[in-house]
C-alpha positions in Angstrom: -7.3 22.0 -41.3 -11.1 20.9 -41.4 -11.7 18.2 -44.2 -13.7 19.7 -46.8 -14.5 16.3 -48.3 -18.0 15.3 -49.4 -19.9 12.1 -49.2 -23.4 11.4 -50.9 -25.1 8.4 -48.7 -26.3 5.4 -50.4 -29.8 5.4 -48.2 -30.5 9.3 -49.9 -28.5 10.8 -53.5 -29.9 13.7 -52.0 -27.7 14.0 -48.6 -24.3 15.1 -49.2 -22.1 15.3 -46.1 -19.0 17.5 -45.2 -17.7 18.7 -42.0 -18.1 22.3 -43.2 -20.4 23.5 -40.4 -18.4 26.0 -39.0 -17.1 26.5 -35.3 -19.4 24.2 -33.6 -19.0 22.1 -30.8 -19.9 18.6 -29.7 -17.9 19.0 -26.0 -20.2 22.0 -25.0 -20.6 20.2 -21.7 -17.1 20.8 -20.8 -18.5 24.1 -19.0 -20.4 21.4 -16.2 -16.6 20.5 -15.7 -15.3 24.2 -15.5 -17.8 25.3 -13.4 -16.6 22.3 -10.9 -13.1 23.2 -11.3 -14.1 26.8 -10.0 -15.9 25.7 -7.6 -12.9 24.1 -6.3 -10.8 27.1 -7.0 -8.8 24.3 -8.8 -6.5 27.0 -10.7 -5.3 28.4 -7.5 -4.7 25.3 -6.1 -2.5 24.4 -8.8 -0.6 27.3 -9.0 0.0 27.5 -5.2 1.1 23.8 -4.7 2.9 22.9 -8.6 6.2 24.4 -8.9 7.0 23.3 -12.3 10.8 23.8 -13.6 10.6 26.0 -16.4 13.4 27.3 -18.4 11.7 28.8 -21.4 12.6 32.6 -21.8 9.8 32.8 -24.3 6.4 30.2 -24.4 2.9 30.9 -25.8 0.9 28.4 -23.2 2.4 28.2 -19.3 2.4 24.9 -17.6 -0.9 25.6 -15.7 -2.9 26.0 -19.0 -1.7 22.9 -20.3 -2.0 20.4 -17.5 -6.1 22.4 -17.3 -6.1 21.6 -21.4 -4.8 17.7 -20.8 -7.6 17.2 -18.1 -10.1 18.5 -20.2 -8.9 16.1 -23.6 -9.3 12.9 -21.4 -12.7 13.7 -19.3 -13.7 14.4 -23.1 -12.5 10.7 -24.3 -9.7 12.5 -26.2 -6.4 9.8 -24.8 -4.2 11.0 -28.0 -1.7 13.9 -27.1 -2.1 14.7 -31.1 -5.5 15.4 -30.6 -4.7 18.6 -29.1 -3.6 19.5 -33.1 -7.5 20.4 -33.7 -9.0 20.4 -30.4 -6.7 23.4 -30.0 -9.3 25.3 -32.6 -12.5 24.2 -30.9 -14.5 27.3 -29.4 -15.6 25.6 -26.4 -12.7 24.1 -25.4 -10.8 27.9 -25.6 -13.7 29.6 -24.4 -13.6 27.1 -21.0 -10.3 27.1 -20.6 -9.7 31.0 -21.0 -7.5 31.0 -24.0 -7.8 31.8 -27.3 -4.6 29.7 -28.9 -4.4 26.2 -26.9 -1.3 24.0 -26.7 -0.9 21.7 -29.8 0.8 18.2 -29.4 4.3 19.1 -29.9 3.8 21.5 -26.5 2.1 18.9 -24.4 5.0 16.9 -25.2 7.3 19.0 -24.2 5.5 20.1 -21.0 5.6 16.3 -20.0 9.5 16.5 -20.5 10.0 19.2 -17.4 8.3 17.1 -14.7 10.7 16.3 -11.9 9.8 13.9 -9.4 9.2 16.0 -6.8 6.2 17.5 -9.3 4.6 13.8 -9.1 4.4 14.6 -5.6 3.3 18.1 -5.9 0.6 16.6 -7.9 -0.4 14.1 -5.3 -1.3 17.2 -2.8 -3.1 18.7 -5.5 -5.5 15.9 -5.9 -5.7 15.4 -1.5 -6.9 19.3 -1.9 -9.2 18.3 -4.3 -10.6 15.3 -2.0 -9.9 17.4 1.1 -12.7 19.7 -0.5 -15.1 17.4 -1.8 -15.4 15.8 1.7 -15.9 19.2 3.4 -18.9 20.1 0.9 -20.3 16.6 1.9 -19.7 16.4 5.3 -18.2 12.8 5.2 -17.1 11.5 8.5 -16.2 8.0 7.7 -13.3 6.7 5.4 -12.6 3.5 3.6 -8.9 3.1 2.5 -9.2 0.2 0.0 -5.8 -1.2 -1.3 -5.1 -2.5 -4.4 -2.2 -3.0 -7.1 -3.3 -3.1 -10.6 -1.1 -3.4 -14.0 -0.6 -1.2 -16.8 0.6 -2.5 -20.2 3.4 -1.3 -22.1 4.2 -1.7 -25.6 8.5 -1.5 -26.8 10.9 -0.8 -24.5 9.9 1.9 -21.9 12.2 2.3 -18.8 11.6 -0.4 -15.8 9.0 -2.2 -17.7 9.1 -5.6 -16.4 7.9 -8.8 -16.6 4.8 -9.6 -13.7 3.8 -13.3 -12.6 0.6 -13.0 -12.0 -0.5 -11.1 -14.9 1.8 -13.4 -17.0 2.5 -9.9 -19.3 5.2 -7.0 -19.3 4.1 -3.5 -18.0 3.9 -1.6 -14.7 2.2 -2.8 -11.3 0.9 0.4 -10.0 -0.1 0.4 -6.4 -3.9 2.6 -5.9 -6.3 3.6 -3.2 -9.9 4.3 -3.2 -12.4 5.4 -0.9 -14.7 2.4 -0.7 -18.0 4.8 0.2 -17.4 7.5 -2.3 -14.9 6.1 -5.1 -13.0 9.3 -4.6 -9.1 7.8 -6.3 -7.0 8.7 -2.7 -3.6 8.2 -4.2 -2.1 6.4 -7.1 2.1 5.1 -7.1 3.6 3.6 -10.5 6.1 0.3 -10.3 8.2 -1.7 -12.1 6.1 -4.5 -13.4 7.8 -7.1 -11.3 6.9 -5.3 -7.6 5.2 -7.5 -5.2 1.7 -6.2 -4.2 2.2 -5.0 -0.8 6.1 -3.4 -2.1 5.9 -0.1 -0.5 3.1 -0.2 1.1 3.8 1.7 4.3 5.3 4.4 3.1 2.3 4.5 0.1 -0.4 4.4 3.5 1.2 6.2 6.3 1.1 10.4 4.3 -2.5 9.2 3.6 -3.5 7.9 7.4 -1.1 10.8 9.0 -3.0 13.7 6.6 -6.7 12.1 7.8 -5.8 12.1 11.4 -4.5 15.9 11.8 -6.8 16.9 8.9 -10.3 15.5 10.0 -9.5 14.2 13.5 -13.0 12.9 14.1 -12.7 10.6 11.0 -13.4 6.6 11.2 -11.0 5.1 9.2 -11.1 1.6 7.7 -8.1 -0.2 6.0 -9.5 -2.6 3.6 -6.5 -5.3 1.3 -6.5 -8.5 0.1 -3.8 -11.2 1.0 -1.5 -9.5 -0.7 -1.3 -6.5 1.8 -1.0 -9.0 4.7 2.0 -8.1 5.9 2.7 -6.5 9.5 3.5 -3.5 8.0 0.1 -2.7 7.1 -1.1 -3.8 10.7 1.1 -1.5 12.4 0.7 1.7 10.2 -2.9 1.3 11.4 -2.5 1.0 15.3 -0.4 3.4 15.0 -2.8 5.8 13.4 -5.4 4.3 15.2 -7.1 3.1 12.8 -9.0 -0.3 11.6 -8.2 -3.0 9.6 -9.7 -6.0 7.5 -7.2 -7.9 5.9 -7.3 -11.2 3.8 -5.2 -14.0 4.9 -3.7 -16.6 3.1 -3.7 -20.3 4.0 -1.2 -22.0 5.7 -1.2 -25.5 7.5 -1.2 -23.6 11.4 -4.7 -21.5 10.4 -6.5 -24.6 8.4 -5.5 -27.0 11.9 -7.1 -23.8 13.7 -10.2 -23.8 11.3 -10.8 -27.5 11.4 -10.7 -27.5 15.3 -12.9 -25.1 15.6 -15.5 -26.2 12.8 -18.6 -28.2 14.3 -19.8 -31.4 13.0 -23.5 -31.8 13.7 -25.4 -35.3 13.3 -28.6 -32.5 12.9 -27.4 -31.1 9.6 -28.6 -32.2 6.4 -25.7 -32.5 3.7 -27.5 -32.0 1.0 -27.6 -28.4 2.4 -25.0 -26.0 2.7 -23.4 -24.8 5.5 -21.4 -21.5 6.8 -19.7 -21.3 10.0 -17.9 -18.6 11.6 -15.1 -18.1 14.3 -12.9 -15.4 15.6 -9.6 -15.9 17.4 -6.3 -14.9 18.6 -3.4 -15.8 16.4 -0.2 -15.3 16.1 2.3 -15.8 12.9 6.0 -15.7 13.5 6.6 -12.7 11.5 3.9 -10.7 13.8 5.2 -8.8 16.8 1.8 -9.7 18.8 -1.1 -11.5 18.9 -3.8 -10.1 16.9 -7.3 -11.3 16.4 -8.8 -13.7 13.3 -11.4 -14.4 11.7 -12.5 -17.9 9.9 -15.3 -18.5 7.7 -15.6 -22.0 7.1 -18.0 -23.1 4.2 -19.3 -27.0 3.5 -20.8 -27.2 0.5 -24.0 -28.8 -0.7 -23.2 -32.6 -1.3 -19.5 -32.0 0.0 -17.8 -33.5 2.7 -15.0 -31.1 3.4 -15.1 -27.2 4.5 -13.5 -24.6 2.8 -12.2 -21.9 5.5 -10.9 -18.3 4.8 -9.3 -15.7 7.0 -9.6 -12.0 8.2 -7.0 -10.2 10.4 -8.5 -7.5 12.0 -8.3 -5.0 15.1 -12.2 -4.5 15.0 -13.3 -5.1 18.3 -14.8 -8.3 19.6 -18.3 -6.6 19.7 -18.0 -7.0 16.1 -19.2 -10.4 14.9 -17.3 -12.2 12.1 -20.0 -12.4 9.6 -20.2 -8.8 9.6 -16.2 -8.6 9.2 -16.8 -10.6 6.3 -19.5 -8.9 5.0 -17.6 -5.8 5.7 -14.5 -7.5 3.7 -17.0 -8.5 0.7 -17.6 -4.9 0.2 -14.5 -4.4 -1.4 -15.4 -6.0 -4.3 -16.7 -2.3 -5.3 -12.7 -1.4 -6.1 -12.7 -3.4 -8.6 -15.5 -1.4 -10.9 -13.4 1.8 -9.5 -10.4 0.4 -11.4 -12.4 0.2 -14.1 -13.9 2.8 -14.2 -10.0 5.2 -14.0 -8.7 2.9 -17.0 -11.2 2.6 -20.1 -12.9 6.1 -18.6 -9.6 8.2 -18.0 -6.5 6.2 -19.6 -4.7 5.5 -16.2 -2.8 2.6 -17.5 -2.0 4.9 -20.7 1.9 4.4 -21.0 3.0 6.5 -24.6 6.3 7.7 -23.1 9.7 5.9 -23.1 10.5 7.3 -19.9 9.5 5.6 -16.9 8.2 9.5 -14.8 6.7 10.7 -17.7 4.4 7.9 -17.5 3.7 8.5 -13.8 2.9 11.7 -14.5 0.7 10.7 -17.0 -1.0 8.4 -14.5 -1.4 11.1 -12.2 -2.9 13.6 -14.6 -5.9 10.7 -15.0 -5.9 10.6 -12.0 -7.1 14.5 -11.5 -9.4 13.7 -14.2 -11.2 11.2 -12.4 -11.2 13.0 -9.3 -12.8 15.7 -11.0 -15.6 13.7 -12.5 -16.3 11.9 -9.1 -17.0 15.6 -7.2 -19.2 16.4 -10.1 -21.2 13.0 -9.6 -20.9 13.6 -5.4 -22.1 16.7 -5.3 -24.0 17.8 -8.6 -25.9 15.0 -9.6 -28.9 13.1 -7.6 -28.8 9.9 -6.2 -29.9 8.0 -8.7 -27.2 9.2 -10.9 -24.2 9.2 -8.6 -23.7 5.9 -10.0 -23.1 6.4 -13.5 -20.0 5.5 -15.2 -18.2 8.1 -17.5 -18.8 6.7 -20.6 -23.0 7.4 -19.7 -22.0 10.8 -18.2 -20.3 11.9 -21.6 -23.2 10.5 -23.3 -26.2 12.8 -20.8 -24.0 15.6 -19.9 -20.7 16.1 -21.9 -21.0 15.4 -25.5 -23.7 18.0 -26.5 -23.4 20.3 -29.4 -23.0 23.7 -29.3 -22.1 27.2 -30.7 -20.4 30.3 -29.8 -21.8 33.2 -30.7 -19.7 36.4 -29.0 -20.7 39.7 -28.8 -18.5 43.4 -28.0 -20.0 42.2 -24.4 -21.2 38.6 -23.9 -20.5 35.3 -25.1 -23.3 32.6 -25.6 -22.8 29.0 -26.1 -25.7 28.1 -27.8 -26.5 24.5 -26.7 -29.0 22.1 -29.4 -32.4 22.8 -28.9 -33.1 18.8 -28.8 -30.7 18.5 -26.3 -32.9 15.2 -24.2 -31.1 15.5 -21.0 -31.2 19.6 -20.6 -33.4 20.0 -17.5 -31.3 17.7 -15.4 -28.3 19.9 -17.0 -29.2 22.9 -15.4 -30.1 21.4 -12.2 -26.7 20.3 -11.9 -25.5 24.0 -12.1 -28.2 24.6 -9.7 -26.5 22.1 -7.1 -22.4 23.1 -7.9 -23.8 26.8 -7.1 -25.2 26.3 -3.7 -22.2 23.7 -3.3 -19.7 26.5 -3.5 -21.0 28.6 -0.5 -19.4 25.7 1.6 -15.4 25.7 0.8 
């Protein structure tokens, strides 16, 4: 029930306040996120490719309405499955999701009990639709595969939580991918907390580079990883799949002999400046089945008397110089805000459950979420706000109040009057309508 308590403020005896103002709304701008899910078709999509175990010979809410109802809490900021206990009364949240009684917690909890793995994977697909679509509607012929693992806390005893090295903490050690031009979240995989970066990494990459080659044949694909994805099965996923790759090295004796014989010593230069140099090479570690070609970047500087090198492995052809490989490389950096973005803007390290799938469905479900938000930025917002983060997005678009007001024929959600972001709103209807004539 609503609190009918009342406050008098200290500032002015003569402002009491109560949350007694009926059956208004602060998430009206929810219906920017329906409309994108229509445009999608992203109920159909759902139903056609999750196949959801379901044993129930009576239920209220079906599995489709709640996973649509779970999105919506966490693009609203809403992380708490008990949340769902009033949100389940909230006009706008029935009215958009085409209900008039919404699962409450105890439901959502139960729904997260009958995922199998096989679902996990049936929600992977869902979300390559979802990309598969947003790339048609913008014509995108270039990809960027960036690699990364990341770590997600837990707090007790959840299964195969582990202790990780490198983040000197228990948890999980996810393995993600992004598209480095659009941020579009390609494909998310939870691990144990004590997985090495590059643990599964080919069979993480090769569904993704085997669906972009038969999918969108004329695509460029770049495969962009730190040191920890040097390995050769990363290099040979790609030739395979013809398809680049820029990958970190890590130092060892044989590459810094390499650098130093290759770095020039000039009695011209002035040391109190500081120098870059850059070479590209074949090389050849013993775990390799081939020579491949590497890049150094070897930097002196100012005052020093010693370079610093670092190391690229790459198939990019020798028309490509290696200060654009390593400018290419420093692009990457952009993952990192991406990351980000999917943990404090859609709870993708949020671990609740004891059970180890539970969370990866969890994960997953954020993962829609952000997905959802990134083809509303793509392809309903203007340039200059294709950039914003969620947290600004909630704060222009989502979190305006509103009021239902239905009639025998209509409904009208009544949005405030001193709404400061409303003619940039509507345009972004505007732009999801004409989007639509294109899936």
């Amino acid at each position: 029930m609503i609190s009918l308590h009342k406050n008098q403020v200290k500032f002015n005896s003569n402002i009491i306040i109560s949350h007694t103002g009926g059956r208004l709304s602060n998430d009206s701008g929810l219906v920017l996120v329906k409309e994108v899910m229509d445009t999608f078709k992203f109920s159909d999509l759902a139903k056609s490719l999750l196949d959801i175990k379901d044993n129930r010979a009576y239920y209220t809410h079906n599995n489709l309405a709640i996973l649509e109802q779970l999105i919506m809490q966490l693009i609203a900021s809403y992380s708490a499955d008990s949340s769902a206990n009033l949100l389940r009364q909230d006009p706008v949240f029935q009215m958009v999701l085409g209900r008039k009684q919404l699962a409450s917690q105890s439901s959502i909890s139960r729904f997260l009990d009958r995922f199998t793995t096989e679902n996990v994977g049936q929600l992977q697909s869902l979300n390559q639709s979802l990309i598969d679509k947003t790339r048609l509607i913008r014509n995108d012929t270039e990809l960027i595969i960036d690699l990364d693992s990341t770590h997600s806390d837990t707090f007790g005893h959840q299964e195969q939580t582990d202790y990780n090295a490198h983040y000197q903490t228990y948890g999980y050690h996810p393995l993600v991918a992004f598209d480095g031009l659009t941020g579009d979240f390609l494909k998310a995989e939870l691990r144990s907390g004590n997985q090495y970066t590059s643990k599964g990494v080919k069979a993480f990459i090769d569904p993704l580079l085997h669906h972009y080659n038969e999918s969108i044949p004329n695509t460029d694909i770049l495969v962009r990883g730190d040191s920890g994805f040097a390995t050769p099965e990363v290099y040979e996923s790609c030739e395979e799949n013809e398809s680049q790759y820029v990958i970190r090295l890590k130092n060892n004796r044989r590459l810094s002999q390499l650098a130093e014989q290759s770095v020039l010593y000039g009695d011209n230069q002035k040391w109190e400046d500081r120098e870059v140099q850059y070479f590209s090479m074949p090389y050849q570690a013993q775990s390799w089945s081939k020579p491949r070609r590497v890049c150094i970047r070897s930097i002196r500087e100012a005052g020093e008397l010693l370079f610093q090198h670092a190391f690229i492995v790459t198939n990019l052809s020798d028309n490509v110089s290696p200060e654009v490989i390593f400018s290419l490389y420093g692009k990457r950096g952009t993952m990192e805000n991406f990351i980000k973005e999917a943990k404090s803007g859609f709870y993708f390290d949020k671990t609740d459950s004891p059970r180890f799938l539970e969370n990866h469905v969890r994960m997953m479900i954020s993962l829609l979420a952000y997905n959802l938000i990134n083809c509303l930025k793509t392809i309903g917002f203007d340039k200059k706000n294709q950039g914003m983060t969620i947290h600004s997005i909630r704060l222009t678009f989502l979190k305006v109040a509103g009021k239902l007001v239905q009639t025998g024929r209509r409904a009208y959600l009544k949005l405030s009057s001193y709404h400061v972001y409303q003619t940039e709103f509507y345009r972004v209807f505007e732009r999801l309508r004409r989007s639509s004539q294109w899936i």
